[in-house]
N, C-alpha and C positions, 0 to 999 in steps of 0.2 A: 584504390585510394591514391591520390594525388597529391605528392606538397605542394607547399607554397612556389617552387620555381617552377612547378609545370602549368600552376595557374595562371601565374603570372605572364607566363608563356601564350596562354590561351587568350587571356584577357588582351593581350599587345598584337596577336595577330586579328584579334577579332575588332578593335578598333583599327589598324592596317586597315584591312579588307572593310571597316565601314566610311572609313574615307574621313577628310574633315570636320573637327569635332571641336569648336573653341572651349567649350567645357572640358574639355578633357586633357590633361598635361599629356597623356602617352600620344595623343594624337598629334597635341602640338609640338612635342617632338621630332614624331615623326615626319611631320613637315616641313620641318626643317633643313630636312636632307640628311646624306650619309656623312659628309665633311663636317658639319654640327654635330651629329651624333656624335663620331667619332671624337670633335674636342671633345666633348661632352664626358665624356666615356677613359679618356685624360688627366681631365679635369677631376674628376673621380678618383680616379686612381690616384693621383698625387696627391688629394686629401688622407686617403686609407695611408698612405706611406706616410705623411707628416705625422698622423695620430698614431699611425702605429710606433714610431720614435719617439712623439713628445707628448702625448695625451694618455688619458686614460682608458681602459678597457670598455669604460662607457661609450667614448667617442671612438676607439676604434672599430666597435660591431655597429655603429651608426652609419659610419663613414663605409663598410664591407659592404652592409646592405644598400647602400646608396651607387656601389661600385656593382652589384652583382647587378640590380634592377636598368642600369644604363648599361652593359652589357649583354642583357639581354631582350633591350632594346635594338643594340648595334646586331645582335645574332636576326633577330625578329626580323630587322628591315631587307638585312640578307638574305633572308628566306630559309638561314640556318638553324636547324633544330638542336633543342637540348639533345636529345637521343643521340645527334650525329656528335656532337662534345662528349657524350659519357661513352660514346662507342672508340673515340680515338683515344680518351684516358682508359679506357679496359685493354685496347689494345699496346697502350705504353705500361697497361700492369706488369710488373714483374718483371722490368727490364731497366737498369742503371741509369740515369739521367745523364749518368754520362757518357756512355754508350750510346742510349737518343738522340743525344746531341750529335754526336759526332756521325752518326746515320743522318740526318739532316743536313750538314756540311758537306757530306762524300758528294 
């Protein structure tokens, strides 16, 4: 069984791989290259912060899912897998964030 982010997954590569598609928002996203995604993906993410401070719980799980789905748009065009994300967070399991951190700075 599969959630909704692996579908979502599947659905975003498989419009990738069918090429231009003006009906389709994932496509015409993708279109628009990685520099657009990426505002894109920004732009999102600053909505989930503003709601998460000044809004309600409504708009902030509207505004997450709007951030996860253009994230895994920017992962998609990558060629980056969910699996390779849940594989690098199992491997930060169990280890200090701050400690991580400062493994990444050495």
């Amino acid at each position: 069984m599969t959630d909704i982010l692996d579908r979502l997954e599947t659905m975003i590569a498989a419009r990738k791989a069918a090429g231009p598609d003006a009906s389709s928002y994932v496509s015409k996203q993708l279109g628009k290259g990685r520099l657009k995604l990426a505002e894109k993906l920004g732009e999102e993410a600053v909505e989930t912060v503003i709601a998460a401070v000044a809004q309600d719980d409504a708009a902030l799980t509207g505004e997450a899912a709007d951030l996860l789905f253009h994230l895994l748009l920017v992962l998609g065009e990558r060629g980056i897998s969910l699996a390779a994300v849940r594989a690098e967070l199992e491997r930060r399991e169990g280890v200090s964030g701050i400690v991580e951190k400062a493994r990444r700075n050495a």
